[in-house]
ZADO-1210 file (C-alpha; in nm, 4 decimals, padded with zeros to 6 digits):
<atoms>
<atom x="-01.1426" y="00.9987" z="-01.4024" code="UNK" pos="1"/>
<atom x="-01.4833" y="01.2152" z="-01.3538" code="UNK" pos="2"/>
<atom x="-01.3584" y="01.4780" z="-01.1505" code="UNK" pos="3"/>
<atom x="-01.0364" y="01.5698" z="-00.9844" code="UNK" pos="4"/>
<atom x="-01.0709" y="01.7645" z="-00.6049" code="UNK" pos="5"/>
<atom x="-00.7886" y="01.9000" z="-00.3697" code="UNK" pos="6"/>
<atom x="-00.8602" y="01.9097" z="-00.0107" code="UNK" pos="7"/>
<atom x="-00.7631" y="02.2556" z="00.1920" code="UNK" pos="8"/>
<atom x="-00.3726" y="02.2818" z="00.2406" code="UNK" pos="9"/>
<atom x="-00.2973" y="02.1321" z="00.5592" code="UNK" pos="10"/>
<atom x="-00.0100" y="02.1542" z="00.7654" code="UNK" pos="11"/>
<atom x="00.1718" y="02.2444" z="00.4178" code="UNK" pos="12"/>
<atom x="00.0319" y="01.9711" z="00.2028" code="UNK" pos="13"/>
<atom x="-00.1955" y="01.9479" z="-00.0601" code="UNK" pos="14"/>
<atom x="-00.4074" y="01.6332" z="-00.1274" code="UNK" pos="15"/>
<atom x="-00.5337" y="01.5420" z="-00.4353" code="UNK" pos="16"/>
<atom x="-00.8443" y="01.3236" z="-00.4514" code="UNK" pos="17"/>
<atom x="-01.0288" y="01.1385" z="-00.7284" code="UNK" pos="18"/>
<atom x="-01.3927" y="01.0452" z="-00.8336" code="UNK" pos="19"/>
<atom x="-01.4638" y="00.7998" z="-01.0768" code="UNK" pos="20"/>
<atom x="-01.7892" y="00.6260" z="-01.1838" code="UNK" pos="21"/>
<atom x="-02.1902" y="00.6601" z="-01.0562" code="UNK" pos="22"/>
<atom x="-02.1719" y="00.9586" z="-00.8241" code="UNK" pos="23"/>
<atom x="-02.4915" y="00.7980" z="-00.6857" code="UNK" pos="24"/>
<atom x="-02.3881" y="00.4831" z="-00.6246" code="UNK" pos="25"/>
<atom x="-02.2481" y="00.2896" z="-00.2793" code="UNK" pos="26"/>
<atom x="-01.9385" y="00.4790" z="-00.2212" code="UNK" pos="27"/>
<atom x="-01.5885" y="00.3092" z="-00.2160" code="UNK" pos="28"/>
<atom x="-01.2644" y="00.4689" z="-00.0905" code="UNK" pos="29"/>
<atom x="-00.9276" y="00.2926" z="-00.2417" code="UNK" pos="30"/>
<atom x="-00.6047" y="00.3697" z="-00.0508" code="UNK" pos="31"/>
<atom x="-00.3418" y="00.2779" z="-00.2696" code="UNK" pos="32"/>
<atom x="00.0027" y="00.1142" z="-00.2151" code="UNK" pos="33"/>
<atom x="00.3343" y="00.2246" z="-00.1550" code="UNK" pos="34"/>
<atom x="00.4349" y="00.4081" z="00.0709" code="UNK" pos="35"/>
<atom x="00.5550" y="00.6486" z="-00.1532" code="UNK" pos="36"/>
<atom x="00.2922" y="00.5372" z="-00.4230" code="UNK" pos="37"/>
<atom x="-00.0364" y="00.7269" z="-00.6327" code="UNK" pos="38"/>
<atom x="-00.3668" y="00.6387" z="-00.6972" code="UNK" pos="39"/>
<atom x="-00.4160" y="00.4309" z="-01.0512" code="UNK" pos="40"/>
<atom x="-00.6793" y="00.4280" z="-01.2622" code="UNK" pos="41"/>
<atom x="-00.6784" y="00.0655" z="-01.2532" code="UNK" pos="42"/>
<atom x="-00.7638" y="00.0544" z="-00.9475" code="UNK" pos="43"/>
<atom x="-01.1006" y="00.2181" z="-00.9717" code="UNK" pos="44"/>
<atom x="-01.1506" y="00.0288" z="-01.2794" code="UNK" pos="45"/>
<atom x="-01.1665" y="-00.3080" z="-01.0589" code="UNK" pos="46"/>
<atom x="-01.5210" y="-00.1744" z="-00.9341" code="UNK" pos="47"/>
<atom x="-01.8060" y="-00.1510" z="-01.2107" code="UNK" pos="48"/>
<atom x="-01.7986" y="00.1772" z="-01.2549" code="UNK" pos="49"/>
<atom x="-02.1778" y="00.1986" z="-01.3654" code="UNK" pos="50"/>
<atom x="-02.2962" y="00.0794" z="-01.0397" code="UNK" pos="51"/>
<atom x="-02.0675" y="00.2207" z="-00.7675" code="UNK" pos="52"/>
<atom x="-01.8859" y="00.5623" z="-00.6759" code="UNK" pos="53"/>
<atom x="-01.5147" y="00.5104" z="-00.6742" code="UNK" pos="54"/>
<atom x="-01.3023" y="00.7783" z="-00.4119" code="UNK" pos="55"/>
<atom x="-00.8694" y="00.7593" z="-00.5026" code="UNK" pos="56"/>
<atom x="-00.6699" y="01.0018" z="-00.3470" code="UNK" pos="57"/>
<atom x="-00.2874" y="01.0469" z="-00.3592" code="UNK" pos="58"/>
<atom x="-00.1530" y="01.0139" z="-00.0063" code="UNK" pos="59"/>
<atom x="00.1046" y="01.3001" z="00.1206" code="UNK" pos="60"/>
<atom x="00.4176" y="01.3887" z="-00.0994" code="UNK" pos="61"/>
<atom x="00.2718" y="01.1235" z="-00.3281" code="UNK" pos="62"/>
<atom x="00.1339" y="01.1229" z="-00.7058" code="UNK" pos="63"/>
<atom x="-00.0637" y="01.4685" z="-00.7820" code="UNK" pos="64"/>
<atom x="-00.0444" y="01.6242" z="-00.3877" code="UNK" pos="65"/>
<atom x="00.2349" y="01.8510" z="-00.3419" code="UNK" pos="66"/>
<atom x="00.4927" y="01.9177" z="-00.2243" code="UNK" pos="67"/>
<atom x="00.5945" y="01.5653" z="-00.3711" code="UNK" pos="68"/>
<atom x="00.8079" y="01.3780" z="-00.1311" code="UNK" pos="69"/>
<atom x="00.7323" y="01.5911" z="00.1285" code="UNK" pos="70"/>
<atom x="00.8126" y="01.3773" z="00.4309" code="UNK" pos="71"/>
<atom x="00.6988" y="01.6636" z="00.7615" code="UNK" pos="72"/>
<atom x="00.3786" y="01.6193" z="00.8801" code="UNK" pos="73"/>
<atom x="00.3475" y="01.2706" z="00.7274" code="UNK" pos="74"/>
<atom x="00.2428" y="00.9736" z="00.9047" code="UNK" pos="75"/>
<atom x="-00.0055" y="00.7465" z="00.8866" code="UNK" pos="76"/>
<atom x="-00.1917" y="00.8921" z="01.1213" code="UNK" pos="77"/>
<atom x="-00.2056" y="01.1822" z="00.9031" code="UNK" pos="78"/>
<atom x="-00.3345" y="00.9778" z="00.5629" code="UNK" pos="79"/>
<atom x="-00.6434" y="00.8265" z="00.7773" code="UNK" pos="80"/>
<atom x="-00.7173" y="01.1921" z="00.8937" code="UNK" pos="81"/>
<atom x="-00.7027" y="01.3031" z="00.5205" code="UNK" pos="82"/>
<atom x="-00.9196" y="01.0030" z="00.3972" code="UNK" pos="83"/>
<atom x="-01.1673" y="01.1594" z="00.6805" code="UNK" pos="84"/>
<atom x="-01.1710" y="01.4897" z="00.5139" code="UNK" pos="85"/>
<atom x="-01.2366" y="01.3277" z="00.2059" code="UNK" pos="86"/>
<atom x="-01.5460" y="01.1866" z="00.3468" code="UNK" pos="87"/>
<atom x="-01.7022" y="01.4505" z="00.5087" code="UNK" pos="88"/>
<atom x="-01.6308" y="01.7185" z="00.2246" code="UNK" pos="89"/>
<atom x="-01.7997" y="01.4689" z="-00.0118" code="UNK" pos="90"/>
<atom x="-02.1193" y="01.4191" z="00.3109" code="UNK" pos="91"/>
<atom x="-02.0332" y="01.0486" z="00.2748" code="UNK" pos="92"/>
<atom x="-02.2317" y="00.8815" z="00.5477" code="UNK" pos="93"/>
<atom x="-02.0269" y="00.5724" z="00.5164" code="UNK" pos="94"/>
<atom x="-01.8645" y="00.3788" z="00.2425" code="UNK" pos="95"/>
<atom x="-01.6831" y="00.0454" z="00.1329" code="UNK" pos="96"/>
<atom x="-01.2899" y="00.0317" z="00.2313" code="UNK" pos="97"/>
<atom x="-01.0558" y="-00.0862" z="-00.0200" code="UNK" pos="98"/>
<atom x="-00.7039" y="-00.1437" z="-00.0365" code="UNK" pos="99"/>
<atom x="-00.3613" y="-00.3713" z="-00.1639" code="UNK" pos="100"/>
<atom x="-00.0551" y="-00.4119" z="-00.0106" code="UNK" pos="101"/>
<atom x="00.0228" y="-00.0862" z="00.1689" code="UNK" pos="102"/>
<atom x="-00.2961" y="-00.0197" z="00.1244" code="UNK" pos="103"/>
<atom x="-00.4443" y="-00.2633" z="00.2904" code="UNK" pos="104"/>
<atom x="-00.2655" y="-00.2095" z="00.6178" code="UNK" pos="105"/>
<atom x="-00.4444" y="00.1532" z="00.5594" code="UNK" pos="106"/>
<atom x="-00.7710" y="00.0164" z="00.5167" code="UNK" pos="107"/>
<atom x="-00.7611" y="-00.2039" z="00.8137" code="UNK" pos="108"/>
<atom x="-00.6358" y="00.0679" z="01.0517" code="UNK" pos="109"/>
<atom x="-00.8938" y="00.3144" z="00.8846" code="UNK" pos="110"/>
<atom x="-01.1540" y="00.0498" z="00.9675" code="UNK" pos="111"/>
<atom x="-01.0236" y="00.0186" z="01.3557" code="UNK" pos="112"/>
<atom x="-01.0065" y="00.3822" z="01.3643" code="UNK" pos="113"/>
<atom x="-01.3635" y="00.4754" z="01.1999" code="UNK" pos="114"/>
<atom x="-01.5697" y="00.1224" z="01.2224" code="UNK" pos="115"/>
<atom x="-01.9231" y="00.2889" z="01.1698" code="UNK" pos="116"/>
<atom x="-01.7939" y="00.4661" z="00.9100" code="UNK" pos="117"/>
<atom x="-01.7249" y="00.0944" z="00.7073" code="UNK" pos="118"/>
<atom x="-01.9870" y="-00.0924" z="00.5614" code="UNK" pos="119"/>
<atom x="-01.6751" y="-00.3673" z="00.4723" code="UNK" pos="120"/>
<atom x="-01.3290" y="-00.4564" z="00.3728" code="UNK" pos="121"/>
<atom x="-01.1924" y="-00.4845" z="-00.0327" code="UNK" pos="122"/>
<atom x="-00.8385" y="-00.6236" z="00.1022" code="UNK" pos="123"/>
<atom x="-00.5635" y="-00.7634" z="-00.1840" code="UNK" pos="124"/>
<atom x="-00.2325" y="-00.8398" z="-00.1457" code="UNK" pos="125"/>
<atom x="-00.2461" y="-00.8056" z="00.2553" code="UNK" pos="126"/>
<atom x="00.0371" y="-00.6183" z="00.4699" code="UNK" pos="127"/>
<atom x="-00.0046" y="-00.5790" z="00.8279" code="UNK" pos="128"/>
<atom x="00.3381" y="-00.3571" z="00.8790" code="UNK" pos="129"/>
<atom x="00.3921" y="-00.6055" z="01.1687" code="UNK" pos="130"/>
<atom x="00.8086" y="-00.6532" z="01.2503" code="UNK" pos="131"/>
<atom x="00.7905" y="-01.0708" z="01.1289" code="UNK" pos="132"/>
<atom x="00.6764" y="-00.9064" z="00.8035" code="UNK" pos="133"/>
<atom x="00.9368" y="-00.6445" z="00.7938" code="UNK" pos="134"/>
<atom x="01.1848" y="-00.8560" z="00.8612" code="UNK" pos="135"/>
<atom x="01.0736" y="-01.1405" z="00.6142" code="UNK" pos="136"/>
<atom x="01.0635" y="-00.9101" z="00.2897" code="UNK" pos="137"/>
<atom x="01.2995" y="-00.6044" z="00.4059" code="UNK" pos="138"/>
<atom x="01.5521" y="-00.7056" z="00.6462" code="UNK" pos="139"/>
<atom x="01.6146" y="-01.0560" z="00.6960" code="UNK" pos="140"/>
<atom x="01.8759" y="-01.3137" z="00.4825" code="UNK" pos="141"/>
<atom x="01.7111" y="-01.5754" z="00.5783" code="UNK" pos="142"/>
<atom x="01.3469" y="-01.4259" z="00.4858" code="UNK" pos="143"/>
<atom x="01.2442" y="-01.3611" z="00.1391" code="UNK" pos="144"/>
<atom x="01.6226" y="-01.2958" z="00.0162" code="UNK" pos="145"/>
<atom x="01.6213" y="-01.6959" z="00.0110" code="UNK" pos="146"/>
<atom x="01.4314" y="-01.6811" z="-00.2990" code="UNK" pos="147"/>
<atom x="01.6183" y="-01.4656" z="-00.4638" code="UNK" pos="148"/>
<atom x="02.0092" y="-01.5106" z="-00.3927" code="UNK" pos="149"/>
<atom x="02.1178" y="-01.3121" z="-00.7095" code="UNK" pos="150"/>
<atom x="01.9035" y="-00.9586" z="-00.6175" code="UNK" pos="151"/>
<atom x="02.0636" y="-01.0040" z="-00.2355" code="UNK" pos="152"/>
<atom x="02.4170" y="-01.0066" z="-00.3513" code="UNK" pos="153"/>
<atom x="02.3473" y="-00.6762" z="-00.5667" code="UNK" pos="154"/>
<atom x="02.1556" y="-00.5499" z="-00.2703" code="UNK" pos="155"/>
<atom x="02.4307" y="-00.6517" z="-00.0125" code="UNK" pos="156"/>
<atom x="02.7046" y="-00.4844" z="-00.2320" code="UNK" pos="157"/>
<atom x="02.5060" y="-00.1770" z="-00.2541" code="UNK" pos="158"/>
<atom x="02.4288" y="-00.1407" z="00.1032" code="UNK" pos="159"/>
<atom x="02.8284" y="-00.2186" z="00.1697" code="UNK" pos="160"/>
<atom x="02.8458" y="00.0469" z="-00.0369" code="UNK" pos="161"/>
<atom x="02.7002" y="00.3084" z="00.2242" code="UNK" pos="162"/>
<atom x="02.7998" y="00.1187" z="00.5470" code="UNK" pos="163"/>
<atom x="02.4586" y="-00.0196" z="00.6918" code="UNK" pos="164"/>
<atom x="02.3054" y="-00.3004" z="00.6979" code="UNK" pos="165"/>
<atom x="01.9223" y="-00.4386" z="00.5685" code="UNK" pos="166"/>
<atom x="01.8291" y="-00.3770" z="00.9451" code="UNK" pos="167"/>
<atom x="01.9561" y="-00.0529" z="00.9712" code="UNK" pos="168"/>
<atom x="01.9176" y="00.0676" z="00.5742" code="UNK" pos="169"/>
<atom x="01.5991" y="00.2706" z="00.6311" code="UNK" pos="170"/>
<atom x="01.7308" y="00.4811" z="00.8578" code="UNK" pos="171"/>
<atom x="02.0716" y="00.5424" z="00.7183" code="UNK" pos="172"/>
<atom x="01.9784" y="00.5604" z="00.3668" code="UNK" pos="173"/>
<atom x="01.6818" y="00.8180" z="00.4781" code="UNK" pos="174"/>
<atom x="01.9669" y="01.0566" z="00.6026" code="UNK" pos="175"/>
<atom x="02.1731" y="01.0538" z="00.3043" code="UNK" pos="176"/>
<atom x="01.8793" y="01.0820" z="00.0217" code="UNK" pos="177"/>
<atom x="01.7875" y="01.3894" z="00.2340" code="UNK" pos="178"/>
<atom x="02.1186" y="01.5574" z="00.2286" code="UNK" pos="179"/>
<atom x="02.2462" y="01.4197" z="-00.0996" code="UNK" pos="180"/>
<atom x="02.2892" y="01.5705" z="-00.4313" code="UNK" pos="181"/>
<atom x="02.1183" y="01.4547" z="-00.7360" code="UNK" pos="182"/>
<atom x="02.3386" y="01.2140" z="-00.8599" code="UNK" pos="183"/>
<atom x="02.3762" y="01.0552" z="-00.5114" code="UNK" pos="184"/>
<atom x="02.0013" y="01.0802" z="-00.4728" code="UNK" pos="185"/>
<atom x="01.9817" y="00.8631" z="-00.7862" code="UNK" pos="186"/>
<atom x="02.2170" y="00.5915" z="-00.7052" code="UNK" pos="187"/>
<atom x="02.0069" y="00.5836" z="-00.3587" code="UNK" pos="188"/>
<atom x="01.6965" y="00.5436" z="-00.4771" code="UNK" pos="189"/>
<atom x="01.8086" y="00.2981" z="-00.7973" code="UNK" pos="190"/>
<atom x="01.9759" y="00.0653" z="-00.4670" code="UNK" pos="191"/>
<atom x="01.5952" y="00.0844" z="-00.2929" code="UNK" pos="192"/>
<atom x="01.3919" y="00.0498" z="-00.5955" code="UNK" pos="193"/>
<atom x="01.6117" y="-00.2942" z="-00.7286" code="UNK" pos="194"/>
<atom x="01.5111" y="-00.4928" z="-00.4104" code="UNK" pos="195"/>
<atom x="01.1179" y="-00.4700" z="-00.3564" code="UNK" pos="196"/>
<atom x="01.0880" y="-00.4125" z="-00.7288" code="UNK" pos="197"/>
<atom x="01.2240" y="-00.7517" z="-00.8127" code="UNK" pos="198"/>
<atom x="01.0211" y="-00.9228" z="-00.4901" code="UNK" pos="199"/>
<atom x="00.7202" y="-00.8440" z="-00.6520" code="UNK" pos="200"/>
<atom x="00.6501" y="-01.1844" z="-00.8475" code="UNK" pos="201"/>
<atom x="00.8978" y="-01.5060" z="-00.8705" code="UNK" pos="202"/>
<atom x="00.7557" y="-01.5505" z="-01.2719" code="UNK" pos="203"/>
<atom x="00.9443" y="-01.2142" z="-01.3665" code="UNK" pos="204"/>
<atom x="01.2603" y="-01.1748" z="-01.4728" code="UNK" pos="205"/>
<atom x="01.5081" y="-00.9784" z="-01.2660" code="UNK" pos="206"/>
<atom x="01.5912" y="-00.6479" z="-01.3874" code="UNK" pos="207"/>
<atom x="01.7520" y="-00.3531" z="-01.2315" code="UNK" pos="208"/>
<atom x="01.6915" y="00.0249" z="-01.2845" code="UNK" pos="209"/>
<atom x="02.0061" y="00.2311" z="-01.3472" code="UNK" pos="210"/>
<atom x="02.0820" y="00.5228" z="-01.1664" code="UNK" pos="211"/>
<atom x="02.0138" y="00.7719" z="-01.4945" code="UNK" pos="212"/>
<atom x="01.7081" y="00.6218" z="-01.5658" code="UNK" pos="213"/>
<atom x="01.5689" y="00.7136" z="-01.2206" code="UNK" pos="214"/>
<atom x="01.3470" y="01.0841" z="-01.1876" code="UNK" pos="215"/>
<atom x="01.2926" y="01.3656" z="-00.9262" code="UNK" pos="216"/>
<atom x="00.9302" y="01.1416" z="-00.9040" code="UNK" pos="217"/>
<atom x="01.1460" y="00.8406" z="-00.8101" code="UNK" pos="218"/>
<atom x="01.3813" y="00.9796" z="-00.5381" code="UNK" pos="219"/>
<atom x="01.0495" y="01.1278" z="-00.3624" code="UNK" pos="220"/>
<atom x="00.8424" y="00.8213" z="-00.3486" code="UNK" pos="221"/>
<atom x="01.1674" y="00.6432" z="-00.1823" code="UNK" pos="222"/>
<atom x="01.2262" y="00.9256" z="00.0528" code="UNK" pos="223"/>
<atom x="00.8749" y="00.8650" z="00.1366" code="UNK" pos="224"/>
<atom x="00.9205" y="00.4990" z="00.1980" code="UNK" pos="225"/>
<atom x="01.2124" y="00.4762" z="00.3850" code="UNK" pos="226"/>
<atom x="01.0677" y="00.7452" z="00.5893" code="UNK" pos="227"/>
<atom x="00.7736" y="00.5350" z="00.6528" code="UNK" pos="228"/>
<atom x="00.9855" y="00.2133" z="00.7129" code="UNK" pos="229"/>
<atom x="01.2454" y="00.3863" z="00.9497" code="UNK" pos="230"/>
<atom x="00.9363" y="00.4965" z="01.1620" code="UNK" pos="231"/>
<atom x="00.7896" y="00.1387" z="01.1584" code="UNK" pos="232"/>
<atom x="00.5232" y="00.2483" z="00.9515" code="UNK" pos="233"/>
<atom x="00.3997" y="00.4853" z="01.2681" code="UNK" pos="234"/>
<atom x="00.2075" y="00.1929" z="01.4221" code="UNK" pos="235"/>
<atom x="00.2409" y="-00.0024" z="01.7396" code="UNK" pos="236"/>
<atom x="00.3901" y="-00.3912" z="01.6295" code="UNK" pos="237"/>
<atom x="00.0842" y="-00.6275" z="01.5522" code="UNK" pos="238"/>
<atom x="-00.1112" y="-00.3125" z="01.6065" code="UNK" pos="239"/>
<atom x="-00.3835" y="-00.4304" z="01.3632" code="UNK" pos="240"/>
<atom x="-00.4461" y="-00.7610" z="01.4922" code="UNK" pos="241"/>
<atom x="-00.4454" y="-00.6378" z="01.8827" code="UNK" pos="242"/>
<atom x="-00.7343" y="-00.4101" z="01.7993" code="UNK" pos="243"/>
<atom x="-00.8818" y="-00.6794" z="01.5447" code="UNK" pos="244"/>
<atom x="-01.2320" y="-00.6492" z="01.7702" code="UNK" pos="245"/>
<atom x="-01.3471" y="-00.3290" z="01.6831" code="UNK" pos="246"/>
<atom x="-01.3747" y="-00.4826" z="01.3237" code="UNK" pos="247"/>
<atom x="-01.4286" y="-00.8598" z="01.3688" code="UNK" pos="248"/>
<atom x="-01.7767" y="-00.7922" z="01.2800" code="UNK" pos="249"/>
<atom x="-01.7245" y="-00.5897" z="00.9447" code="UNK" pos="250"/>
<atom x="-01.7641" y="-00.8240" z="00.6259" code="UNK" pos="251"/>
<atom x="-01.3928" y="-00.8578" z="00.4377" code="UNK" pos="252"/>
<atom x="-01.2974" y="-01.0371" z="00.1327" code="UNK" pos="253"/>
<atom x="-00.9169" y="-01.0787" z="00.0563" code="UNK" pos="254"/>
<atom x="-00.7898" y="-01.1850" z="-00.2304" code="UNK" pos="255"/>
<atom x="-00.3797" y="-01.2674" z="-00.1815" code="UNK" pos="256"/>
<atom x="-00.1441" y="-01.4331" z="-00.4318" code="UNK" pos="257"/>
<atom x="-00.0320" y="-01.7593" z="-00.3467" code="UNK" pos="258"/>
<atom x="00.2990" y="-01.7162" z="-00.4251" code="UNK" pos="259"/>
<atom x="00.3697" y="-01.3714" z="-00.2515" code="UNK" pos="260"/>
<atom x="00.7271" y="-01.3726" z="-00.0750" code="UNK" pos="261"/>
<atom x="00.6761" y="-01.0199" z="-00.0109" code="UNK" pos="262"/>
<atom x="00.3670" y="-01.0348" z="00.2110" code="UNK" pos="263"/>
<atom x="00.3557" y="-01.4186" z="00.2708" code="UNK" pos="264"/>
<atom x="00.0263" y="-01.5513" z="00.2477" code="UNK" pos="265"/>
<atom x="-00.0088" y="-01.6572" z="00.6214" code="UNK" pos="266"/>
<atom x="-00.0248" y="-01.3625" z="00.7302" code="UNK" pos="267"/>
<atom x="-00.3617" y="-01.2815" z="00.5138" code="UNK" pos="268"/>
<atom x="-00.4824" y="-01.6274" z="00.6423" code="UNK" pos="269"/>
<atom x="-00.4787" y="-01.5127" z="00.9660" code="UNK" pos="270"/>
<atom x="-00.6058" y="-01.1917" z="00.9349" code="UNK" pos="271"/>
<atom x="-00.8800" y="-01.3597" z="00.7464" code="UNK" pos="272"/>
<atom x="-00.9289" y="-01.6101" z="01.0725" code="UNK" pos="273"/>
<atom x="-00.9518" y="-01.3339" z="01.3197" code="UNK" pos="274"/>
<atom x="-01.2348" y="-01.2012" z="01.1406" code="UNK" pos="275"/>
<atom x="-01.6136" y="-01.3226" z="01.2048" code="UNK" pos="276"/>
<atom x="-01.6979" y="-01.2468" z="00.8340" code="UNK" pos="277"/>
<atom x="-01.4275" y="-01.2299" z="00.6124" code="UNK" pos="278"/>
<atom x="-01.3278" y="-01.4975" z="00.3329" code="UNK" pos="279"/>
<atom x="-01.0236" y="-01.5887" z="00.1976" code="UNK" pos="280"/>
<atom x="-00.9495" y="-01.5821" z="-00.2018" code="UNK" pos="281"/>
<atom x="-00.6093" y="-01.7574" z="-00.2971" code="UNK" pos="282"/>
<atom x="-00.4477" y="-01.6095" z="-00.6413" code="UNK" pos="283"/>
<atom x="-00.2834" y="-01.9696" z="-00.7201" code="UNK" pos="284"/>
<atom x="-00.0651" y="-01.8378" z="-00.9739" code="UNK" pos="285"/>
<atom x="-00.0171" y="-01.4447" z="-00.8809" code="UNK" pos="286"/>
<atom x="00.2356" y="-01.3235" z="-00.6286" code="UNK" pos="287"/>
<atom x="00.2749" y="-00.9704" z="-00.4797" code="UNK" pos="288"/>
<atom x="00.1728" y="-00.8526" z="-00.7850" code="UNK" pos="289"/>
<atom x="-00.1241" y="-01.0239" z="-00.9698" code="UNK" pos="290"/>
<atom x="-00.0718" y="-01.1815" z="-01.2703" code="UNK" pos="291"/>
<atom x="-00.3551" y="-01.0939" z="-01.5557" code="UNK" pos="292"/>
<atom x="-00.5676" y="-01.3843" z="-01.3903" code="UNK" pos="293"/>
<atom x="-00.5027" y="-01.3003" z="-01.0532" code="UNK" pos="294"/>
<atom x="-00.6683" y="-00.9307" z="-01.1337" code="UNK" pos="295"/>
<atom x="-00.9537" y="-01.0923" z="-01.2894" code="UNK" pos="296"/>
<atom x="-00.9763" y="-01.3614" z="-00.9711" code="UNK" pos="297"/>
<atom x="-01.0013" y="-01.0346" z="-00.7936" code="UNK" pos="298"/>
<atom x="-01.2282" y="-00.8492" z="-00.9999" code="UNK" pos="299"/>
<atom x="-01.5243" y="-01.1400" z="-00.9493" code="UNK" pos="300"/>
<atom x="-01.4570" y="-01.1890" z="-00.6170" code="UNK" pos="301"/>
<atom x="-01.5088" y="-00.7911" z="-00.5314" code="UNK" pos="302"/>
<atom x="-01.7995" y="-00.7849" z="-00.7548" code="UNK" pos="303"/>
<atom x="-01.9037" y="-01.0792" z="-00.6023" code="UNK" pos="304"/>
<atom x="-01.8825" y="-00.9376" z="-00.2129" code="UNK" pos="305"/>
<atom x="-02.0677" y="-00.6147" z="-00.3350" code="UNK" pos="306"/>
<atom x="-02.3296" y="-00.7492" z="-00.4692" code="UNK" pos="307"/>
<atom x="-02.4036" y="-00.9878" z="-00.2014" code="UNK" pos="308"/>
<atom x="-02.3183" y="-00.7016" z="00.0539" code="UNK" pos="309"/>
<atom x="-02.5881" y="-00.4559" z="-00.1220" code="UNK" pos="310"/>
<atom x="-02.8423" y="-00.7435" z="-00.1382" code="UNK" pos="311"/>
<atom x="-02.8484" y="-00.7622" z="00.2456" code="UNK" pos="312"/>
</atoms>
């Protein structure tokens, strides 16, 4: 990291940003995943640093911006309005647009939101927070849970456990992480953490985190999650792909894993077909998480976009 920036306190938060690499370079803003994530150094370090200036910030309640796990005054509304601030306090005319997972559903509705602001998409790991993918990865037996029978019975005990069920989970398990102790805030967020942290690639083995091993850092990124889930993500359904034409023009690259039961790969496909100018880069052996090649698949192929992008 070159330098680290806050952005004025707004509406009670704090928002810590991050520059890395040529500060005279073409400008690229990364929103990372989540929600309830923080900005990694790895993922500036998937631009060459040399050539382009990298912008990471930590999204509200998350990573370095305080008050961590703050969930009032936090929508996604509220992290595109920050990444604005970002821009103008740095009197960035207009920049690149990066983002996995999470972030990419950020990037895309930053991008609908600000399109002359975008000189292109950096997309991996694509999410639209539509309801099929909901469903699919968070809420559905017959979705994702098909793959992976042994984490569902865990998770199906453990939601038993509080009385709800994986469609009504966020919502219940919001209330009680708000209003529980600490030791009930840890068996929460242990119960959370043990499902999408074992969807995140089929090669892995499953492992579980224990209650005691989880921290104050844990319970707010999952209060920030299910807040974000039991709001729908604060987005209309198929809200990115209704307003696809205000970016159909913009030049994309996605790189997805192949093997992604999280986000399923169709969903990238046609995100990637509803776009005049975007292409399509399959991870064949990576799923929600890319393996070691999978990061270097997407390394060239960003490199590769840039440069063709700045050659224009």
């Amino acid at each position: 990291m070159d330098q680290k920036h806050t952005l004025p306190v707004k509406q009670g938060h704090s928002v810590a940003y991050f520059e890395y690499g040529n500060p005279s370079g073409p400008a690229i803003i990364s929103f990372h995943g989540g929600p309830g994530s923080r900005s990694k150094e790895k993922h500036a370090s998937v631009f060459d640093l040399a050539t382009y200036r990298v912008i990471l910030f930590d999204q509200r309640g998350c990573g370095e911006s305080t008050p961590a796990g703050d969930i009032t005054h936090n929508t996604t509304q509220d992290t595109l309005a920050d990444a604005e601030r970002i821009r103008k306090k740095l009197g960035i005319e207009s920049w690149y647009v990066a983002g996995g997972s999470w972030g990419s559903t950020l990037a895309l509705l930053y991008a609908q939101q600000f399109p002359a602001r975008v000189n292109g998409l950096l997309l991996a790991a694509v999410f639209l927070a539509d309801k099929d993918t909901t469903r699919w990865s968070l809420q559905d037996t017959q979705g994702a849970a098909q793959f992976v029978p042994d984490v569902l019975k865990v998770r199906q005990a453990f939601l038993d456990s509080y009385h709800t069920t994986p469609e009504t989970a966020a919502k219940d398990l919001l209330g009680r992480l708000t209003s529980a102790n600490e030791d009930e805030q840890r068996i929460i967020t242990a119960g959370v953490m043990n499902w999408e942290g074992n969807l995140f690639s089929l090669t892995s083995e499953v492992s579980y985190t224990a209650p005691e091993d989880v921290d104050e850092r844990r319970i707010a990124d999952t209060k920030t999650f299910l807040h974000y889930e039991a709001h729908d993500w604060f987005i209309k359904n198929n809200q990115v792909i209704q307003n696809i034409g205000t970016i159909k023009h913009l030049p994309t690259i996605i790189v997805h894993g192949r093997y992604d039961i999280l986000c399923p790969i169709k969903k990238a496909a046609d995100l990637a077909d509803s776009l005049d100018t975007a292409e399509l880069v399959i991870a064949g052996g990576s799923g929600h998480s890319l393996s070691v090649e999978g990061n270097e698949i997407k390394r060239l192929a960003f490199d590769r976009f840039l440069k063709f992008q700045q050659a224009k």
